[in-house]
C-alpha atoms as an extended CHARMM CRD file, in Angstrom:
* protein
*
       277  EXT
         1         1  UNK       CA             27.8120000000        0.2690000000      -10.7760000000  PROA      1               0.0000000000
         2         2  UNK       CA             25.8190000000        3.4440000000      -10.8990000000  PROA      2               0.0000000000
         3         3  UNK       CA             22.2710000000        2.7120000000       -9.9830000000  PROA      3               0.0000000000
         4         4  UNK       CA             19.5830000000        5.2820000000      -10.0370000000  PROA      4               0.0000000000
         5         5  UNK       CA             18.3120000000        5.4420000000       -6.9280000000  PROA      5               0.0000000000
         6         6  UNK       CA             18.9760000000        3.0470000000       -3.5330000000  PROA      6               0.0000000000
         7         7  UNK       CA             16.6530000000        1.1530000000       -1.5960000000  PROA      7               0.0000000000
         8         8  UNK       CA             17.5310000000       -0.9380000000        1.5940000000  PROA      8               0.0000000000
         9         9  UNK       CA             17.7690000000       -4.5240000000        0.4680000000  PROA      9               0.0000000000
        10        10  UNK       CA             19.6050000000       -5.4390000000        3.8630000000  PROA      10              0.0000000000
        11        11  UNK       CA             17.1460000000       -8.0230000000        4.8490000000  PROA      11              0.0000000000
        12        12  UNK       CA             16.8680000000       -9.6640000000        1.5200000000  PROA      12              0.0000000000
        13        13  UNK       CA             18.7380000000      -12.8290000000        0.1140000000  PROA      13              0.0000000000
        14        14  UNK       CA             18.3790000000      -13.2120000000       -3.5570000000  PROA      14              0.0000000000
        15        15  UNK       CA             18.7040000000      -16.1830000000       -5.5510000000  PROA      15              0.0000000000
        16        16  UNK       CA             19.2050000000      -14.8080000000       -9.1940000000  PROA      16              0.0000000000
        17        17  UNK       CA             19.0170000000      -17.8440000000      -12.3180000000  PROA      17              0.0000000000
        18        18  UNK       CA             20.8440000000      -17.2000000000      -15.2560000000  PROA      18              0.0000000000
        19        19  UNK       CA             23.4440000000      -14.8850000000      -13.4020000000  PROA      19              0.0000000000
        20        20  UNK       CA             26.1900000000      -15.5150000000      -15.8430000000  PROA      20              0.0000000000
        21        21  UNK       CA             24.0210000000      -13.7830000000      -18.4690000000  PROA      21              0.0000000000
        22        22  UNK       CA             24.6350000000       -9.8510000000      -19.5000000000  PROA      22              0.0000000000
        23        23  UNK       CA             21.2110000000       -8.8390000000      -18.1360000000  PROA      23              0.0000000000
        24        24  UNK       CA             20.7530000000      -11.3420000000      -14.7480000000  PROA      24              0.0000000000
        25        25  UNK       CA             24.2890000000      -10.5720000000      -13.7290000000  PROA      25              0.0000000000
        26        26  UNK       CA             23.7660000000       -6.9770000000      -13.9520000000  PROA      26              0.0000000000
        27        27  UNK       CA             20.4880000000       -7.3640000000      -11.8260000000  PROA      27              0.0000000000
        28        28  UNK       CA             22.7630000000       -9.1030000000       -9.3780000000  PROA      28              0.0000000000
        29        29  UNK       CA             25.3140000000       -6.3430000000       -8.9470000000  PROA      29              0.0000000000
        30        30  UNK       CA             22.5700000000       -4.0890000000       -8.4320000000  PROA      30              0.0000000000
        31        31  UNK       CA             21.0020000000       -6.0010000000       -5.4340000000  PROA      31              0.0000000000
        32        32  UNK       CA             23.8450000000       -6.1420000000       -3.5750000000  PROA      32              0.0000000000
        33        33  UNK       CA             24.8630000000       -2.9390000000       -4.2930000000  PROA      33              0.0000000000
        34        34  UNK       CA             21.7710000000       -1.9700000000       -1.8540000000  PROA      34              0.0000000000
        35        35  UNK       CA             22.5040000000       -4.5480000000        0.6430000000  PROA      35              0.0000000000
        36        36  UNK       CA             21.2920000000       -7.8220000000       -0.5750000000  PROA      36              0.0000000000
        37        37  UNK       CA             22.9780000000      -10.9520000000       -0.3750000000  PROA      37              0.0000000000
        38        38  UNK       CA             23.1000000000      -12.3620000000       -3.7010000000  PROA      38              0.0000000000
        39        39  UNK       CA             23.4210000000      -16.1220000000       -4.7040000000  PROA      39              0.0000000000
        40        40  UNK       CA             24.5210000000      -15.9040000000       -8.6250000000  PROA      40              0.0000000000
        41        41  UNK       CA             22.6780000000      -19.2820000000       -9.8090000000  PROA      41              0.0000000000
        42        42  UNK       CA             23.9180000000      -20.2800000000      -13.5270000000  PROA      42              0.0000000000
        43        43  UNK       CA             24.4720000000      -23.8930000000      -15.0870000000  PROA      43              0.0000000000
        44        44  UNK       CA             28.0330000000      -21.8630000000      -16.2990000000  PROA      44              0.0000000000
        45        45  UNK       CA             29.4020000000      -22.0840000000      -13.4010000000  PROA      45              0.0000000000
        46        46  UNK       CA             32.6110000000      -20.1060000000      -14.2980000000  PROA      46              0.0000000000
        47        47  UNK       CA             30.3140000000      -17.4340000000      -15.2160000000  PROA      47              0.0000000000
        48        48  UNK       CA             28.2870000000      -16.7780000000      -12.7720000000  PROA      48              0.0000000000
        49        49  UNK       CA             31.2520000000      -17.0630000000      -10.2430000000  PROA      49              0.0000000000
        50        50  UNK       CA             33.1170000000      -14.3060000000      -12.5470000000  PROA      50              0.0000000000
        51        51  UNK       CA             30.6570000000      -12.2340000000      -11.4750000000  PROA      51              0.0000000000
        52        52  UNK       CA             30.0650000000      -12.8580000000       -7.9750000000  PROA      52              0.0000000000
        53        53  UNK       CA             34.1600000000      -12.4910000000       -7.3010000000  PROA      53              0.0000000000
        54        54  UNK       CA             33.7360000000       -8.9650000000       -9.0250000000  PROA      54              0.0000000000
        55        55  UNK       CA             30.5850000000       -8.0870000000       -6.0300000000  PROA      55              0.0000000000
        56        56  UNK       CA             32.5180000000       -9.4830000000       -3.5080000000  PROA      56              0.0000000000
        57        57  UNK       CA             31.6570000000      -11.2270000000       -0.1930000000  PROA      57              0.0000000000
        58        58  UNK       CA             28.0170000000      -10.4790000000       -0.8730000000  PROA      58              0.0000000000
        59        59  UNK       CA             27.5270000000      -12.7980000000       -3.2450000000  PROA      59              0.0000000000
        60        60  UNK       CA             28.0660000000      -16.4920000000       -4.4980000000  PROA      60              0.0000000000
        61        61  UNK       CA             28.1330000000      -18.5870000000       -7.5430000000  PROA      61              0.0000000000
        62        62  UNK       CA             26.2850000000      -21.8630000000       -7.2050000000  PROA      62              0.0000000000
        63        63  UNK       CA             26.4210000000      -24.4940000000      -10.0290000000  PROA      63              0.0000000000
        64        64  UNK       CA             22.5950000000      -24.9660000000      -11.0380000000  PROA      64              0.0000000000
        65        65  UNK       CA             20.5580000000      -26.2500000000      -13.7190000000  PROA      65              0.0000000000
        66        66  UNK       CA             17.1340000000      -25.1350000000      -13.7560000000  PROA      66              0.0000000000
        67        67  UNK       CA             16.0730000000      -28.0320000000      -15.6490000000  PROA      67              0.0000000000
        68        68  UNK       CA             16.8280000000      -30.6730000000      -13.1550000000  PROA      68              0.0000000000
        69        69  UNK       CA             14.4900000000      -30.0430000000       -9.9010000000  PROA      69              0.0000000000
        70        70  UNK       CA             17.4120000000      -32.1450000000       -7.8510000000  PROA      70              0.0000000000
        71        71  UNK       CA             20.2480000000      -29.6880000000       -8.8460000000  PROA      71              0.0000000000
        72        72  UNK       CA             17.9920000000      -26.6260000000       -8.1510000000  PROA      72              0.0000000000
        73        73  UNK       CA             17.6530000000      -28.5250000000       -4.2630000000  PROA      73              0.0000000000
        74        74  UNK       CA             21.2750000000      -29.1110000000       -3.6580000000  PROA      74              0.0000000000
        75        75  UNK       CA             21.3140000000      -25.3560000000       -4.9480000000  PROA      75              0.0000000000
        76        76  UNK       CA             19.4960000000      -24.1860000000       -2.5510000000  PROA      76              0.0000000000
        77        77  UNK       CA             20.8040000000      -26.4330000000        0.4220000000  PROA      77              0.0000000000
        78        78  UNK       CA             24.1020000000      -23.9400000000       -0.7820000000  PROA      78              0.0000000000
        79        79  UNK       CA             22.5990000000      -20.8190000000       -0.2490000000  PROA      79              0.0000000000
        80        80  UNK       CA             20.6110000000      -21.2940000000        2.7240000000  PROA      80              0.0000000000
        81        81  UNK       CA             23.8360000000      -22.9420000000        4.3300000000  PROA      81              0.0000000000
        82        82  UNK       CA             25.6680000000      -19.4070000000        3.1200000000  PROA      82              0.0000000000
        83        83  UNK       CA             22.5220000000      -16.8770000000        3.4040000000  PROA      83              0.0000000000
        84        84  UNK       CA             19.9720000000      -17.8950000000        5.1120000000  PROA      84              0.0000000000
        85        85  UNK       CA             16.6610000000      -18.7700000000        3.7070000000  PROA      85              0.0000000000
        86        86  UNK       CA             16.5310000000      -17.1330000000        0.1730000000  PROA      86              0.0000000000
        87        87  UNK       CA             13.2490000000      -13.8790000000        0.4540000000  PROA      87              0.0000000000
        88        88  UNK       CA             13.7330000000      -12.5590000000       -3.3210000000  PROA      88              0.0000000000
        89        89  UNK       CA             13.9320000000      -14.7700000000       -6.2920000000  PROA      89              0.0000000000
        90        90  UNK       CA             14.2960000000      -13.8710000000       -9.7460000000  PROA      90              0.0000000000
        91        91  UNK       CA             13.7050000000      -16.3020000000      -12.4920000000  PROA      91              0.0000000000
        92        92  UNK       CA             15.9890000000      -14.9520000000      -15.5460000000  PROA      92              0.0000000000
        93        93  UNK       CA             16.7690000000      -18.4500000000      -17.1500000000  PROA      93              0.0000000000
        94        94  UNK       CA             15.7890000000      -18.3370000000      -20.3550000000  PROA      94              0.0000000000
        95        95  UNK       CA             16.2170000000      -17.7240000000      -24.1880000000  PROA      95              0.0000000000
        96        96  UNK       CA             15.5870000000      -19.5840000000      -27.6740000000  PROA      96              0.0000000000
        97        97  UNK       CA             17.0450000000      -21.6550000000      -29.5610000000  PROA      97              0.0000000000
        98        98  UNK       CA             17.9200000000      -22.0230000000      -33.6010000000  PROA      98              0.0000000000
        99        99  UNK       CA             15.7230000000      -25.3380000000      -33.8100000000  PROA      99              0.0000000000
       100       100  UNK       CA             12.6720000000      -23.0880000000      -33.1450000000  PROA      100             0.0000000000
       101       101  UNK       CA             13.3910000000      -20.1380000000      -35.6400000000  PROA      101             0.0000000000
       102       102  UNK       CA             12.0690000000      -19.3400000000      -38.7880000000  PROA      102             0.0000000000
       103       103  UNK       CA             14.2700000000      -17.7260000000      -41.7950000000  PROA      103             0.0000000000
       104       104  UNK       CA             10.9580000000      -16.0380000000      -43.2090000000  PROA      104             0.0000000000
       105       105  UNK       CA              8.8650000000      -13.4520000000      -41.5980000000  PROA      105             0.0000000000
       106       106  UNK       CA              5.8690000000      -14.8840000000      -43.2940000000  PROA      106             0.0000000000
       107       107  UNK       CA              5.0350000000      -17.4990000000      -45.1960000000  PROA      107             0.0000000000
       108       108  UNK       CA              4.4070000000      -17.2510000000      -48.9550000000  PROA      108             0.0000000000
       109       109  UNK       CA              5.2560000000      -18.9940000000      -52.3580000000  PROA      109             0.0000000000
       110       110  UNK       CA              8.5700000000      -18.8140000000      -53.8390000000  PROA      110             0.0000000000
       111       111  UNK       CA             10.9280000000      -19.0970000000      -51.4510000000  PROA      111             0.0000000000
       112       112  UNK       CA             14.7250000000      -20.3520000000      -51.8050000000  PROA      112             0.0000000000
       113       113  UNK       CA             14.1070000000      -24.6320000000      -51.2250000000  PROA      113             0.0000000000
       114       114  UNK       CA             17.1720000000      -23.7920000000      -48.2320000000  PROA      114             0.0000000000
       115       115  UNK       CA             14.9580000000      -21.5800000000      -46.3130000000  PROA      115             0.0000000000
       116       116  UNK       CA             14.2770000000      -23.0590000000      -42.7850000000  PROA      116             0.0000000000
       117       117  UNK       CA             10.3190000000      -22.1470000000      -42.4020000000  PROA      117             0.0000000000
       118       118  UNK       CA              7.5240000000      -22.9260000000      -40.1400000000  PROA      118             0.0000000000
       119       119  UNK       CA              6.9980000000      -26.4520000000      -41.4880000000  PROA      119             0.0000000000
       120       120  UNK       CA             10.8000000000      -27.1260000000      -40.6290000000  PROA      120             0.0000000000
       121       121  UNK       CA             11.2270000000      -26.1290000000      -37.0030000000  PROA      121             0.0000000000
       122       122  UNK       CA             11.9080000000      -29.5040000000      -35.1460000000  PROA      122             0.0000000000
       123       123  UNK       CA              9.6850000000      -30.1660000000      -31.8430000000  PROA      123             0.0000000000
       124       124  UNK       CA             12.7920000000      -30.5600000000      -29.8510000000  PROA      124             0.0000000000
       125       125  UNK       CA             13.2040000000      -27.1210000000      -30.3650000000  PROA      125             0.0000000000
       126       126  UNK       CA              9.9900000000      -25.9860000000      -29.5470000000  PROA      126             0.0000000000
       127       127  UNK       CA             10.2190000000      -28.4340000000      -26.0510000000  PROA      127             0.0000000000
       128       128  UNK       CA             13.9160000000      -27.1530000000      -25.0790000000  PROA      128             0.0000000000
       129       129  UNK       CA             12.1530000000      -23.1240000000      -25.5410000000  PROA      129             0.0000000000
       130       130  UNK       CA              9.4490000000      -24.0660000000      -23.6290000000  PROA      130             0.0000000000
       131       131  UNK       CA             11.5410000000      -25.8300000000      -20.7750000000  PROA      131             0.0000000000
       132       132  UNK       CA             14.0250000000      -23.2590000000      -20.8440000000  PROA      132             0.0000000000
       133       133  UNK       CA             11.2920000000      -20.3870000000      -20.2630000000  PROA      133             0.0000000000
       134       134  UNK       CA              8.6960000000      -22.1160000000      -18.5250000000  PROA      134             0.0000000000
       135       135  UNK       CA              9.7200000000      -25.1310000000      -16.9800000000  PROA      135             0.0000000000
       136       136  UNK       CA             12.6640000000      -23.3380000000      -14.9800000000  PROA      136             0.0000000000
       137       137  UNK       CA             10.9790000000      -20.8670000000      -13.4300000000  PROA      137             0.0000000000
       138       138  UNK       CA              8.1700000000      -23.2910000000      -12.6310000000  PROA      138             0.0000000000
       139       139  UNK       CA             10.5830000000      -25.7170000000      -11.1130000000  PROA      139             0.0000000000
       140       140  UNK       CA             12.9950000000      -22.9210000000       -9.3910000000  PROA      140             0.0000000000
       141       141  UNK       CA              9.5560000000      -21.4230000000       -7.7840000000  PROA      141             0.0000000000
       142       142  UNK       CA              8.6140000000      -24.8820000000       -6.8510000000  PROA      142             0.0000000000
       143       143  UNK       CA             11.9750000000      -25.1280000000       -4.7600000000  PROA      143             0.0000000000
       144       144  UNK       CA             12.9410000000      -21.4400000000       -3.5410000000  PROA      144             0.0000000000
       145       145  UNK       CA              9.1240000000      -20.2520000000       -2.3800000000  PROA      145             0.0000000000
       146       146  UNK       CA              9.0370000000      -22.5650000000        0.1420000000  PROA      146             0.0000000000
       147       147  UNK       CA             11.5060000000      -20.3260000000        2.0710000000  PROA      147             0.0000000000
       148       148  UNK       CA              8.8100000000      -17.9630000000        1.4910000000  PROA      148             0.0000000000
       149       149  UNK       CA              5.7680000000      -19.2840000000        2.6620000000  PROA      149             0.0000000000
       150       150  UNK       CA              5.7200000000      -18.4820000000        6.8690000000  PROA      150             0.0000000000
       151       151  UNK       CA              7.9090000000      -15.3430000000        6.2360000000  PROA      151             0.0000000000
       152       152  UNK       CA              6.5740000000      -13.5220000000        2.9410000000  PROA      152             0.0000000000
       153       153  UNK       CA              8.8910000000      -12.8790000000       -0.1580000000  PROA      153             0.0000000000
       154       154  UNK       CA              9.0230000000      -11.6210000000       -3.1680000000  PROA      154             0.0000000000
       155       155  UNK       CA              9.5080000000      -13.7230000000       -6.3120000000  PROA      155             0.0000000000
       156       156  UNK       CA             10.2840000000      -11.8000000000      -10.3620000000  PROA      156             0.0000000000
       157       157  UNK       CA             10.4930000000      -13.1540000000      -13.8260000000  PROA      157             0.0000000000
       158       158  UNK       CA             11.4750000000      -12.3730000000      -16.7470000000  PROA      158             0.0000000000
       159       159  UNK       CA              8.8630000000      -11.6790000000      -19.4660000000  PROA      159             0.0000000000
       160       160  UNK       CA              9.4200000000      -10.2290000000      -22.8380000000  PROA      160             0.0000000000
       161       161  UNK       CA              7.9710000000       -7.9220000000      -25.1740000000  PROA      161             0.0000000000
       162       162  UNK       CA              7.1560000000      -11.1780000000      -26.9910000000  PROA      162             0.0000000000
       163       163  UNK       CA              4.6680000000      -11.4880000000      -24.4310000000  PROA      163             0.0000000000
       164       164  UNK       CA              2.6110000000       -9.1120000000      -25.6340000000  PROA      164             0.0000000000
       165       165  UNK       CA              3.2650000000       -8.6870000000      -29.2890000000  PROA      165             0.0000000000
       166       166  UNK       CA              4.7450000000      -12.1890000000      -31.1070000000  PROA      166             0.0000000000
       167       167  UNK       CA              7.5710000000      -10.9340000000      -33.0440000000  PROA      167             0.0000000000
       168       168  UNK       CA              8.1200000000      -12.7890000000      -36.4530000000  PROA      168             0.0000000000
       169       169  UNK       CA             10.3260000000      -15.8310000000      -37.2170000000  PROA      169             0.0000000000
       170       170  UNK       CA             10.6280000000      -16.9100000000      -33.2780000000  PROA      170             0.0000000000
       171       171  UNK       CA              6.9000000000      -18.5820000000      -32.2370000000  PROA      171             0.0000000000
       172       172  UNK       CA              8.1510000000      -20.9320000000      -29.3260000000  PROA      172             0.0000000000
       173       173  UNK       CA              9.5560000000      -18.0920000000      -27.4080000000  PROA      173             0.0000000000
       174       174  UNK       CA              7.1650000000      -15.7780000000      -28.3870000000  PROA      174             0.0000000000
       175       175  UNK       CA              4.3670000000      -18.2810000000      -26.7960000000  PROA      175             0.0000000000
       176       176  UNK       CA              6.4550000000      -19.4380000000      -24.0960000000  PROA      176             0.0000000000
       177       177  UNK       CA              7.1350000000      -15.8330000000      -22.4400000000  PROA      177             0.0000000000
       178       178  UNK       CA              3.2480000000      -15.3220000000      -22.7620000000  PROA      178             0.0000000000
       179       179  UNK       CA              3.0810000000      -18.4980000000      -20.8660000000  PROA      179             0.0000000000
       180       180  UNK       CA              5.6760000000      -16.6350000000      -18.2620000000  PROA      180             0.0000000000
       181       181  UNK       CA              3.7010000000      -13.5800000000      -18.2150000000  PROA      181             0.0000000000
       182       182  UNK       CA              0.6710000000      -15.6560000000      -17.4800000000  PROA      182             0.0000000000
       183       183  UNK       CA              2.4490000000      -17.6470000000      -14.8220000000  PROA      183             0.0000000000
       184       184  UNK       CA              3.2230000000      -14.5280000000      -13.0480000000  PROA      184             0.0000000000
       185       185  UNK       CA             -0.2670000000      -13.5140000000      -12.4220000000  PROA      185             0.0000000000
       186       186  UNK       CA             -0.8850000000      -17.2510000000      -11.2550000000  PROA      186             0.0000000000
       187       187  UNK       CA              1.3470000000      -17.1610000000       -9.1020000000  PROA      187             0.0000000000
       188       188  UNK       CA              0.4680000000      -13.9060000000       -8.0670000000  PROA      188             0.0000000000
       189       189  UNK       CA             -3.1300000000      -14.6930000000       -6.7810000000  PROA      189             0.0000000000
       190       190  UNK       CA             -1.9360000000      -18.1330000000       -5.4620000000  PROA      190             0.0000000000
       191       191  UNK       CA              0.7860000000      -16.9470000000       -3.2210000000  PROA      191             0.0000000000
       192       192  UNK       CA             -0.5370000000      -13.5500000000       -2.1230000000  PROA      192             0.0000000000
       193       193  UNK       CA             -2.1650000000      -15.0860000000        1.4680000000  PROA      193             0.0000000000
       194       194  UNK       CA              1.4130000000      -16.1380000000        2.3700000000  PROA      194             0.0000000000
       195       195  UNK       CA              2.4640000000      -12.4460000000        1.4340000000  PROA      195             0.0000000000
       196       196  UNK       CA              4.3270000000      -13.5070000000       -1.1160000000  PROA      196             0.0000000000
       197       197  UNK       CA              4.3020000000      -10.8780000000       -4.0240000000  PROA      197             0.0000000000
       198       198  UNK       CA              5.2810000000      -11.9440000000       -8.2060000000  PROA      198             0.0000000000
       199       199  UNK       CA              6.0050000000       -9.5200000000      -11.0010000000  PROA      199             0.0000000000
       200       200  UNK       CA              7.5890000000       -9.5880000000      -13.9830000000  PROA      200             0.0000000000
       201       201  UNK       CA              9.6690000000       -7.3450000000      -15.8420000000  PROA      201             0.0000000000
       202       202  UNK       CA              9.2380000000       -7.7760000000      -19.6590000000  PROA      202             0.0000000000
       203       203  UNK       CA             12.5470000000       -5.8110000000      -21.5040000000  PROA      203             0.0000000000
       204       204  UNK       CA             11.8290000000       -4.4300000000      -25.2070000000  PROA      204             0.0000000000
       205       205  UNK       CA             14.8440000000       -4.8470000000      -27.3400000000  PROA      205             0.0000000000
       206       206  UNK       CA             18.1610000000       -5.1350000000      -25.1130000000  PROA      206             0.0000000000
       207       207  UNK       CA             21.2990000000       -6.6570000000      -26.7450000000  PROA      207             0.0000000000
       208       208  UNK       CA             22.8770000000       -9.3980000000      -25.3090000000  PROA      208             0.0000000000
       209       209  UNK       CA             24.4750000000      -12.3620000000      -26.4370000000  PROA      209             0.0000000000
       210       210  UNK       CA             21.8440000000      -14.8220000000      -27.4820000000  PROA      210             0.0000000000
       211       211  UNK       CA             20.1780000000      -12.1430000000      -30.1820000000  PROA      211             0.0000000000
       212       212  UNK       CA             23.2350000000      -10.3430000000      -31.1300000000  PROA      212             0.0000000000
       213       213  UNK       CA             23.6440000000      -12.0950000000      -34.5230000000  PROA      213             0.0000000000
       214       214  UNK       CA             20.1740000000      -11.4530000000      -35.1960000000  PROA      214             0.0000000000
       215       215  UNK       CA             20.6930000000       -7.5700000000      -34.8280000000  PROA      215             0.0000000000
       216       216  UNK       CA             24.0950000000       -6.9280000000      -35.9830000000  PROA      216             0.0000000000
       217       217  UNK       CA             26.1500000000       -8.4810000000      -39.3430000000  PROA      217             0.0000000000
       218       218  UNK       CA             29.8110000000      -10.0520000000      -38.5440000000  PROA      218             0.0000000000
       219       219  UNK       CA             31.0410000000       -6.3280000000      -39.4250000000  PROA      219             0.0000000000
       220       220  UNK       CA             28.9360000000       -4.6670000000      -36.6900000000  PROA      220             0.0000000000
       221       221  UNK       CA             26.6520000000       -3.2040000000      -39.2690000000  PROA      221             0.0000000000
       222       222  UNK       CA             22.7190000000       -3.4020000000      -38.1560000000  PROA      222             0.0000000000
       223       223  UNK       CA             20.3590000000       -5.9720000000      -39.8400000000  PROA      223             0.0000000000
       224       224  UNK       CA             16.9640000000       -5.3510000000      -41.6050000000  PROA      224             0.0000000000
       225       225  UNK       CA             15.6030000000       -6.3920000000      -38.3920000000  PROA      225             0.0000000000
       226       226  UNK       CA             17.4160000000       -4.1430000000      -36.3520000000  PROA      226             0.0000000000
       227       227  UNK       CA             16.2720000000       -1.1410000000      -38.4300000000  PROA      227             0.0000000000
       228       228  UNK       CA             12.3970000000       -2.7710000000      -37.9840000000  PROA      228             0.0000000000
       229       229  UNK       CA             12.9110000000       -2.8880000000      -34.3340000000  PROA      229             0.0000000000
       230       230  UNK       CA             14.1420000000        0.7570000000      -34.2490000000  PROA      230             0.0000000000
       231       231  UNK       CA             11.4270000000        1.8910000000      -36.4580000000  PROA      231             0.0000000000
       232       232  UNK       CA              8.9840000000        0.2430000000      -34.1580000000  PROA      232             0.0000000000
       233       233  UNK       CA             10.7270000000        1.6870000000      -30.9470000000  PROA      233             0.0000000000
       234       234  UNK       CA              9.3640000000        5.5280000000      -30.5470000000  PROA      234             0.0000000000
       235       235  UNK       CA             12.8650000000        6.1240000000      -28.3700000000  PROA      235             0.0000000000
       236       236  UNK       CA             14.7290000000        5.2770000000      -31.2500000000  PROA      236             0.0000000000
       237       237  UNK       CA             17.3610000000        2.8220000000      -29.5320000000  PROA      237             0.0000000000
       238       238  UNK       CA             17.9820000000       -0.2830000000      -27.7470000000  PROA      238             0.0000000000
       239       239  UNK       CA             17.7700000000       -0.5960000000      -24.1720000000  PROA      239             0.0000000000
       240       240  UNK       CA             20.5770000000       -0.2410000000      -21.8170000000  PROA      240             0.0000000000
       241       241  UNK       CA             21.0640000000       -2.6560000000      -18.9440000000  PROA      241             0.0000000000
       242       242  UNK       CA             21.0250000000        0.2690000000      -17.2160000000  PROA      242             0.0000000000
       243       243  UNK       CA             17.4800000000        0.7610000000      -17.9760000000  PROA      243             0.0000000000
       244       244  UNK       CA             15.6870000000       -2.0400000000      -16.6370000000  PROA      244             0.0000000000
       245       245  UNK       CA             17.8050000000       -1.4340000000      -12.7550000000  PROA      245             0.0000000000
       246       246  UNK       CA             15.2010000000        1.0190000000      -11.2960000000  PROA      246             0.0000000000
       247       247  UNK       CA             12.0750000000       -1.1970000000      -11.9650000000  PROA      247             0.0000000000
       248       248  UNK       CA             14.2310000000       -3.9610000000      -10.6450000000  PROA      248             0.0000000000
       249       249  UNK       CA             14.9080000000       -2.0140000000       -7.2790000000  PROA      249             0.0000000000
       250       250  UNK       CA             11.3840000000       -0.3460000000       -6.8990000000  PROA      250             0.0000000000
       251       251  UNK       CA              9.7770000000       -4.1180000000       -7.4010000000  PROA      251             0.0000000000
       252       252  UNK       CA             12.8270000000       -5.2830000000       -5.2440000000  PROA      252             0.0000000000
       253       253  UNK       CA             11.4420000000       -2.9120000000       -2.3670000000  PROA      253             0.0000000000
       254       254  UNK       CA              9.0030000000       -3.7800000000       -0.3160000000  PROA      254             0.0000000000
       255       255  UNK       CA              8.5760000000       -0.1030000000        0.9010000000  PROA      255             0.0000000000
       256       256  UNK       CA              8.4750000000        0.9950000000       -2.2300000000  PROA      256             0.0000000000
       257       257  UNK       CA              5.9800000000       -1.8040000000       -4.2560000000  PROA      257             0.0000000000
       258       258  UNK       CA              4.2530000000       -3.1590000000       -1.4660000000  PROA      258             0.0000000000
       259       259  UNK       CA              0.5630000000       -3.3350000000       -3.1860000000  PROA      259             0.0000000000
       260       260  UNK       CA              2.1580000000       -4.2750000000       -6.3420000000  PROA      260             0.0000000000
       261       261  UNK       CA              1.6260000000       -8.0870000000       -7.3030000000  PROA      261             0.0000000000
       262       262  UNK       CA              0.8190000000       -9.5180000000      -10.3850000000  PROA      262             0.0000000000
       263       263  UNK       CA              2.1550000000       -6.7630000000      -12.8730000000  PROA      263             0.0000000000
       264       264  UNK       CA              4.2390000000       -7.3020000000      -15.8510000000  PROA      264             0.0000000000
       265       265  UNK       CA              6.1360000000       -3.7510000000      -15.9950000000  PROA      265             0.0000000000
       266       266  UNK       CA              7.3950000000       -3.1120000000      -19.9000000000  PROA      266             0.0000000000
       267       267  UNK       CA             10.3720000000       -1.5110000000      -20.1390000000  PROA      267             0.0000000000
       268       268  UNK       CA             10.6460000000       -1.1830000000      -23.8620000000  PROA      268             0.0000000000
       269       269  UNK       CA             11.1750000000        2.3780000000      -25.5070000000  PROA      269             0.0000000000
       270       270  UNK       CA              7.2430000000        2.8800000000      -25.9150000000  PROA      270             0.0000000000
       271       271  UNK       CA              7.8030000000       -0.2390000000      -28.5270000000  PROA      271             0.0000000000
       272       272  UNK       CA              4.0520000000       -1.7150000000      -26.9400000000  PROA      272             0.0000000000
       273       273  UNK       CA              2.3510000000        1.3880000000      -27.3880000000  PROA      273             0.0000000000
       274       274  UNK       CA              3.4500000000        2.3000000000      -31.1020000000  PROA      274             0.0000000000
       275       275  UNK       CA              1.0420000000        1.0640000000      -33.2820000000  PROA      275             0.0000000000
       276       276  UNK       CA              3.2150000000        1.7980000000      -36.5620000000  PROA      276             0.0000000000
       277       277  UNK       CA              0.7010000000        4.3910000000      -37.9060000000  PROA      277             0.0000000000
């Protein structure tokens, strides 16, 4: 991996959720890569462990459902037994899900009698969003910060542009990374006399494997909302994973983003600050 800069993550052991994602595993490589040891926490167990054999001794895959507060214990009784207690957490379980989607942008009169709208999206949709999002990083905090408490540490999640602007056709996530955002600062100002800093990083529009059939037809040809997104992006392009690895290692660093605590960084392609006009 070629990372931007390096910062000395010796001292740190990282418990990454949703490490057998494109974006989480990627975060992953780049913490050890400066030194960190690096538990790869995914309830895809083969995944996450396909990418801790490719970083090596540094890191390990643990089996882990951030759902279920007792699997997210015996995950950490795994790392600490490996690690050590676990100084840098980042909370990238997440995602939607098709239950909570619209078909229409907006709603109006006139639409085909098959088209999934607001009044169709099914609660347990909306609860597994809101679960997946906020309930896992509440419940993965709950468990991993009380390394942190008599020692200091640093804890990240993983917002969204959502967060600031609701995009169209996906409410539930939309609301629930707000909620994450949100979170963050509460955490923030709740932790900070144990020196414990939180910040989130909330990506603009990254491909990856949950939204890919949103952006891209079967032939690899963009969508109508891929040429929105673009429109609405002044950089004119998706992120890279690439991309989001230097606010990752400067948040990472305590030298580096000491005083920082409570931020959401956007790391979108100027996509917050276009207004369209």
């Amino acid at each position: 991996m070629k990372l931007p800069f390096r910062v000395d993550l010796s001292d740190k052991v990282a418990a990454v959720t949703g490490a057998g994602g494109v974006l989480m595993s990627e975060f992953a490589k780049a913490l050890a890569a400066c030194g960190a040891r690096v538990a790869l926490l995914d309830i895809n167990y083969e995944a996450a462990k396909k990418f801790a054999d490719e970083i090596g001794d540094r890191a390990i895959a643990v089996r882990c459902n951030c759902l279920d507060k007792k699997s997210i214990l015996q995950a950490k009784e795994i790392v600490n037994e490996a690690f050590g207690p676990v100084n840098l957490l980042i909370n990238g379980a997440g995602g939607n899900n098709p239950k909570a989607t619209c078909d229409n942008e907006t709603m109006q009169e006139g639409l085909p009698e098959e088209t999934k709208t607001f009044f169709d999206l099914e609660e347990s949709g909306l609860k597994f969003v809101f679960d997946l999002n906020i309930t896992s990083a509440f419940l993965t905090t709950q468990v991993f910060a009380a390394d942190m408490v008599k020692t200091g540490g640093n804890i990240m999640n993983i917002s969204s542009m959502n967060a600031f602007r609701p995009l169209t056709k996906i409410p539930a996530y939309s609301a629930a990374k707000a909620g994450i955002s949100n979170f963050t600062q509460w955490l923030a100002v709740h932790f900070a006399p144990c020196g414990i800093r939180c910040n989130a990083i909330a990506p603009g529009f990254f491909v990856t494997n949950q939204n890919r059939d949103l952006l891209f037809h079967s032939d690899g040809t963009p969508t109508p909302r891929t040429e929105k997104i673009l429109r609405a992006t002044p950089q004119k392009r998706f992120g890279e994973t690439e991309d989001l690895i230097g606010t990752l290692l400067w948040l990472a660093s305590d030298e580096a983003s000491g005083f920082v605590t409570g931020s959401v960084i956007a790391v979108d392609g100027g996509f917050a600050a276009y207004s369209g006009v």
